[in-house]
C-alpha positions in Angstrom: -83.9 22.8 -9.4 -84.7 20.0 -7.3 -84.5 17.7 -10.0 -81.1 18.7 -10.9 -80.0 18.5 -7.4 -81.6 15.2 -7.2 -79.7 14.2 -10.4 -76.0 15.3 -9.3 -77.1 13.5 -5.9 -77.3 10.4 -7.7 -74.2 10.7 -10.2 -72.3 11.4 -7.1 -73.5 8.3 -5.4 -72.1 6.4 -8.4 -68.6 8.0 -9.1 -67.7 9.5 -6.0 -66.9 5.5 -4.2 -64.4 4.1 -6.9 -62.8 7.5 -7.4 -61.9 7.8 -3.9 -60.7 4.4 -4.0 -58.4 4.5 -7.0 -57.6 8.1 -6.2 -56.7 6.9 -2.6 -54.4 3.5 -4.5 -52.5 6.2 -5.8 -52.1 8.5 -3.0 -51.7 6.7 -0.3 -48.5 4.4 -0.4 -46.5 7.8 -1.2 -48.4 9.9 1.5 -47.5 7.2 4.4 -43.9 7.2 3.1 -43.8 11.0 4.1 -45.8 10.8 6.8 -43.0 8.1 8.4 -40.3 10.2 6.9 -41.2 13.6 8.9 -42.2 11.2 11.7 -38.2 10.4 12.1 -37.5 13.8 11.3 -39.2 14.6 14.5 -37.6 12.2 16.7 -34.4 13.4 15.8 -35.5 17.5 15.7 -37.6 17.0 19.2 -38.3 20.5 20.7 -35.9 21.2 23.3 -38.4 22.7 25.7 -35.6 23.7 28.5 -36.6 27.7 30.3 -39.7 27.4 28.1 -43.2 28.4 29.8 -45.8 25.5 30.3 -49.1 25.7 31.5 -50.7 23.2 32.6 -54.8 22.5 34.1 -55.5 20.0 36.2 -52.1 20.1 38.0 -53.1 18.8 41.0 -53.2 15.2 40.9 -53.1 12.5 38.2 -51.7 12.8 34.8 -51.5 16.9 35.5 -49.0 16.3 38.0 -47.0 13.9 36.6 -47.0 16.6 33.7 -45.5 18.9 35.7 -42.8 16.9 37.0 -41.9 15.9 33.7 -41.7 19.2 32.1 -39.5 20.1 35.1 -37.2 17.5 34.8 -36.6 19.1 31.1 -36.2 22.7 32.9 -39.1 24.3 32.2 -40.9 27.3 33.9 -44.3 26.3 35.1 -47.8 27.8 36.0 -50.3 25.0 37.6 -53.5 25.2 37.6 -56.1 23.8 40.2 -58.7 24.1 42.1 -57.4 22.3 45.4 -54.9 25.1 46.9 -52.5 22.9 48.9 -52.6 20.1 46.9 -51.7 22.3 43.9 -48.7 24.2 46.3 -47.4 20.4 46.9 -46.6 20.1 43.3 -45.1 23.0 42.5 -42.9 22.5 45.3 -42.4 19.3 43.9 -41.7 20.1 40.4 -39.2 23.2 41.7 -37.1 20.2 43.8 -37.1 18.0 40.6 -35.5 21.1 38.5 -38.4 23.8 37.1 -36.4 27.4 37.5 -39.7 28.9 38.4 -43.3 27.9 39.1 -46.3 29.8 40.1 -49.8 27.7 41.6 -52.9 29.5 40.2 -56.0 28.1 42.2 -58.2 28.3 39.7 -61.7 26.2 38.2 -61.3 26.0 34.3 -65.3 25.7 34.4 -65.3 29.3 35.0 -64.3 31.8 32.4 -62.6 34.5 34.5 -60.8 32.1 36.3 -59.3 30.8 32.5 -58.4 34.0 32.0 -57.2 35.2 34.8 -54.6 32.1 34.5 -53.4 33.0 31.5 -52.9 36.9 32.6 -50.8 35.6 35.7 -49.0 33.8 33.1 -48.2 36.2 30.9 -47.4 38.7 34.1 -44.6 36.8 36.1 -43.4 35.0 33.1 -43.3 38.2 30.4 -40.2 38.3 28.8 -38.1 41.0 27.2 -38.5 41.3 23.2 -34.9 40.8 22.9 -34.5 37.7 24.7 -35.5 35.5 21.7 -31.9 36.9 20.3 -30.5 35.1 23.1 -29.2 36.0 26.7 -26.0 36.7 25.6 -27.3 39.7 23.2 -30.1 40.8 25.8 -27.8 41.1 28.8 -25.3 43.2 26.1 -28.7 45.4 25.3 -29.6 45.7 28.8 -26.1 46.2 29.9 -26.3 49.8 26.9 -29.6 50.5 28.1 -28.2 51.3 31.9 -25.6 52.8 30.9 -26.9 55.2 28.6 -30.0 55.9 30.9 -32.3 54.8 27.7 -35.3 52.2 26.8 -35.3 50.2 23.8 -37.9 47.3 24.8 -41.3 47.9 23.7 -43.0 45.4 25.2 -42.0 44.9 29.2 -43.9 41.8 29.3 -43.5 40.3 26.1 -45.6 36.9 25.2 -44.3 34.1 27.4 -46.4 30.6 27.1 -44.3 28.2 24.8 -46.6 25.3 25.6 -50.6 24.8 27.0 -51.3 21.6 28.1 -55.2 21.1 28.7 -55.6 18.6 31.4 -58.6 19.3 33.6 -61.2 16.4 33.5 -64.0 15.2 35.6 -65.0 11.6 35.0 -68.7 9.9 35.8 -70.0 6.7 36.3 -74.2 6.6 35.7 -76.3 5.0 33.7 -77.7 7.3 31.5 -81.3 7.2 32.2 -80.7 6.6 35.9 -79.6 9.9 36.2 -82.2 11.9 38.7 -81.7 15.3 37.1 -79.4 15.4 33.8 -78.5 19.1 34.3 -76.8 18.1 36.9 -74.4 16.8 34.5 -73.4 20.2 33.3 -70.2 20.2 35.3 -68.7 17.7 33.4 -69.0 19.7 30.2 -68.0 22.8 31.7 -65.0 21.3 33.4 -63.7 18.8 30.1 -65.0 20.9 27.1 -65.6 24.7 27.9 -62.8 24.5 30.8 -60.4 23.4 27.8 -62.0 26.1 24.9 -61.8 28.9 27.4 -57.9 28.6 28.2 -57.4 28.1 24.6 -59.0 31.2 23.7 -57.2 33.4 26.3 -54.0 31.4 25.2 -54.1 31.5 22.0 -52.7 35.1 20.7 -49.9 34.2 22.9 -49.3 31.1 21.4 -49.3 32.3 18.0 -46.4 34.6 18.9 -44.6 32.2 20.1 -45.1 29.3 17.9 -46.0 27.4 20.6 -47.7 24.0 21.5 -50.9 23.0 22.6 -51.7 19.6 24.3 -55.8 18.7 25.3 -56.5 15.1 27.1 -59.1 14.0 24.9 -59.8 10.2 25.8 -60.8 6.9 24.0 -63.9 8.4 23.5 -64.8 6.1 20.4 -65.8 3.2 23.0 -69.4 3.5 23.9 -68.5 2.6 27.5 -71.7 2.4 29.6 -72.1 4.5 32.4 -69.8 7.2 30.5 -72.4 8.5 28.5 -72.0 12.3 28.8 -68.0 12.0 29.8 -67.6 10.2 26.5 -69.8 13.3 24.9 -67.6 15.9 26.2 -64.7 14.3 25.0 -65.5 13.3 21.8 -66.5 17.3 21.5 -63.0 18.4 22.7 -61.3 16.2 19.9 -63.7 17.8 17.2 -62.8 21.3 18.5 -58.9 20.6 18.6 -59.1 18.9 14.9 -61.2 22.2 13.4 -58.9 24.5 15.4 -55.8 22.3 14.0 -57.2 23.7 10.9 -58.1 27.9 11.5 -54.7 27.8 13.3 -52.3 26.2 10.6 -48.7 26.1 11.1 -48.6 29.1 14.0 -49.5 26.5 16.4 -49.0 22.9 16.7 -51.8 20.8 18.2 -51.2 17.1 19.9 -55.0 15.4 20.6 -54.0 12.8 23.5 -56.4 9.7 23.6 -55.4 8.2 27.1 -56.8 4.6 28.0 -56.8 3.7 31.6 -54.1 5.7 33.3 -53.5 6.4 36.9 -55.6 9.0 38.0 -58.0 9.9 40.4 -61.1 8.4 37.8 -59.1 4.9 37.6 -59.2 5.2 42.0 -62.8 5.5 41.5 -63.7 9.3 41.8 -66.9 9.6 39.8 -69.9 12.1 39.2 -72.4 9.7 40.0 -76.8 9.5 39.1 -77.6 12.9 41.9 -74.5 14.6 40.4 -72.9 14.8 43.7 -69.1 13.7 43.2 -67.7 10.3 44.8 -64.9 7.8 45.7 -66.2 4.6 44.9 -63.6 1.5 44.6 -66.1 -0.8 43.4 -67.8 0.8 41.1 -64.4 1.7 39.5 -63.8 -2.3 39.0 -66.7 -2.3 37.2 -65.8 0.7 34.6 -62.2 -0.6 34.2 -62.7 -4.2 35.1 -59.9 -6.4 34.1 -57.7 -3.9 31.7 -54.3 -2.9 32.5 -53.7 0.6 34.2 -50.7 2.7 33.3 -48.4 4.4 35.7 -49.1 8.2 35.4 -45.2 8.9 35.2 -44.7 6.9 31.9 -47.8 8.4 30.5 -46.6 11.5 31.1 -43.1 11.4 29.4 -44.8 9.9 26.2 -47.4 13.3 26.1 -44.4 15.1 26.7 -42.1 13.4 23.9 -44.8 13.4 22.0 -45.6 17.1 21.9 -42.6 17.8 21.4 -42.1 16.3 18.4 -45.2 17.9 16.9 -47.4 14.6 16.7 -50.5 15.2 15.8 -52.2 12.4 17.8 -51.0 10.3 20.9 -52.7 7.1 22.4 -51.0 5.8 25.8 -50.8 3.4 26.3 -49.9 2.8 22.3 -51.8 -0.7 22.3 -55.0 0.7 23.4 -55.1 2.6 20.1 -56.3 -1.5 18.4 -59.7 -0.7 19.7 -60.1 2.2 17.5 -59.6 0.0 14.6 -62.1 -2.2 16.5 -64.3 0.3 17.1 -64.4 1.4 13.0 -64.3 -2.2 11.7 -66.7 -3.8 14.0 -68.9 -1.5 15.2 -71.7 -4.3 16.3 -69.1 -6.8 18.4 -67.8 -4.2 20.0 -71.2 -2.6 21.2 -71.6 -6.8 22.0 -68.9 -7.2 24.5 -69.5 -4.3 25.8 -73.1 -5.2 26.8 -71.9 -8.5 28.0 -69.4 -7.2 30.4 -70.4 -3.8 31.5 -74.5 -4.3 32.0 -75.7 -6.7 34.8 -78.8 -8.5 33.9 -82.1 -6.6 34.2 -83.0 -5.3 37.8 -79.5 -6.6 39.1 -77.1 -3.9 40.7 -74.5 -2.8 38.7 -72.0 -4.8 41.2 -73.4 -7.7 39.5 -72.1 -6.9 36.4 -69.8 -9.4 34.5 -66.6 -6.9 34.4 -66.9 -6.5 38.9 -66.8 -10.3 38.7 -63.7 -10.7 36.8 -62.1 -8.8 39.3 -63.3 -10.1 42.7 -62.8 -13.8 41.5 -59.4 -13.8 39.7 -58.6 -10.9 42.3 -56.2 -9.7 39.2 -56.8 -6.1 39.5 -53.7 -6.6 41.9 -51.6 -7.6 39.3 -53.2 -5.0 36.6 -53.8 -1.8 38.8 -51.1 0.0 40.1 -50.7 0.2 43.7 -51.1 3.9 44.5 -55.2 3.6 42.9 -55.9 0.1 45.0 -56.2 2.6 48.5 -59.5 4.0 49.0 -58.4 7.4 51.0 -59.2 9.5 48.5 -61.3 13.1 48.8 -64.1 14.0 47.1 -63.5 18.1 47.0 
């Protein structure tokens, strides 16, 4: 038996290369002609999400809240999720004044699972709709209208399915050298809060979503660069893509999935707020210059409108800013020169502090983080909870 396997090992090694590559001479130039084809079909069928139900993680600063303002602008009905209470009330005030019809502020930790699931049940409570509201209002209001009248109950369901779209936001950054780190458990929030914070609200979520044909949204991040000091933030990342791209699969059609690979956007991790070598959480400016050194940071509020677009056309992947998407290719075609440059700008020279590394000098000597940073993350009041 082994030999035969060994055998069909071997044939495969020999025909499985140029069959792919004739097969994919064939396939491909009439694939990518679709694949642009349904891509305009999308821009000019984009969802129109207005009185639709969005929930959103993270809500309370950052891309989250910019989120939520931009899904109000386009009338939707919001539930927020956060852990910080009046930070998270602030927004939803916010996004009511911009032009949401109704939002509800969950204070909630995704790292905990009855705290997911609780903020999908408040969800589905205020938000529950009428069965026969997907005929539209003018046929519910005539139903409701024979109901009263006639002193009978046709609706099944009181508190039909209500989330249209789940937007997984939540994320905790870090900024410690791997094998500096005093106790790696400690660590342990960061995969709670990006990966199991995310799986959990998609769980509770999903038989909802499925009902509703709805949308789902997760803030992966560019987690193909092997940035130093991002070891186990990278790890958590790169573990929510895998688990969006095999649910993309179990789920089919019933719900569409958009995987957003951000690059530097503003945020409370671009104004420094890392998970640092004890495990304890920080706001540390200059140790943020040296993670983003000289690369551009994008406003939050354009970021958010191109997630939005974006899943509502159905995409099925999303890089803001677009040009960061180049190091991908970088990353896949030159694995060696990136892993180069990296060490080069990111690592200071043996027994030097990490302040010495070549990316903090860039920034303190051109002083160009002025021109490339927005203003809002240049101000070091920031809190830690």
């Amino acid at each position: 038996m082994d030999i035969v396997t060994n055998l069909v090992d071997q044939f495969l090694n020999l025909v499985a290369p140029p069959v792919s590559f004739f097969s994919l001479c064939f396939f491909l130039p009439p694939f990518l002609l679709l694949k642009s084809f349904l891509s305009v079909l999308g821009y000019i069928f984009s969802e129109d999400v207005a009185g639709k139900v969005v929930l959103i993680t993270g809500a309370s600063s950052g891309i989250g809240e910019n989120l939520a303002y931009e899904y109000a602008r386009r009338g939707d009905c919001l539930a927020l999720v956060a852990r910080r209470q009046n930070r998270l009330r602030a927004v939803a005030d916010n996004a009511l004044e911009i032009g949401s019809p109704d939002v509800i502020a969950i204070n909630g930790d995704v790292s905990k699972v009855e705290d997911c699931r609780r903020s999908v049940e408040e969800t589905i409570n205020h938000f529950g709709r009428c069965e026969f509201e997907f005929w539209g209002n003018y046929f519910k209001n005539l139903i409701c209208s024979f109901c009263l009248l006639n002193s009978i109950e046709l609706c099944t369901n009181s508190t039909f399915d209500a989330v249209d779209h789940l937007v997984n936001n939540a994320g905790i950054g870090m900024a410690c050298m791997f094998e500096e780190s005093i106790d790696t458990t400690e660590f342990r929030n960061i995969m709670d809060t990006n990966f199991w914070g995310a799986s959990f609200t998609t769980r509770f979520a999903l038989p909802h979503l499925r009902d509703t044909k709805g949308k789902i949204a997760v803030l992966s991040s560019a987690s193909w660069l092997p940035t130093p000091r991002m070891s186990i933030y990278n790890a958590s990342k790169a573990a929510l893509r895998s688990l969006f791209e095999t649910l993309r699969v179990e789920v089919g059609s019933d719900v569409k999935i958009t995987i957003v690979t951000p690059g530097f956007v503003e945020s409370e991790l671009t104004r420094g707020k890392f998970v640092v070598r004890d495990g304890k959480v920080v706001v540390d400016p200059d140790m943020r210059d040296v993670v983003v050194s000289a690369m551009p940071v994008a406003p939050a509020a354009g970021s958010a409108k191109a997630i939005v677009d974006s899943v509502c056309r159905g995409d099925r992947y999303l890089t803001v800013p677009s040009w960061f998407r180049v190091t991908y290719h970088w990353k896949v075609s030159c694995p060696e020169v990136i892993e180069w440059v990296l060490r080069l700008f990111f690592i200071p020279s043996s027994g030097s502090p990490d302040e010495e590394a070549l990316s903090k000098k860039i920034v303190d000597y051109t002083g160009i983080k002025n021109i490339l940073y927005p203003s809002t993350i240049q101000s070091p009041e920031l809190k830690v909870d």
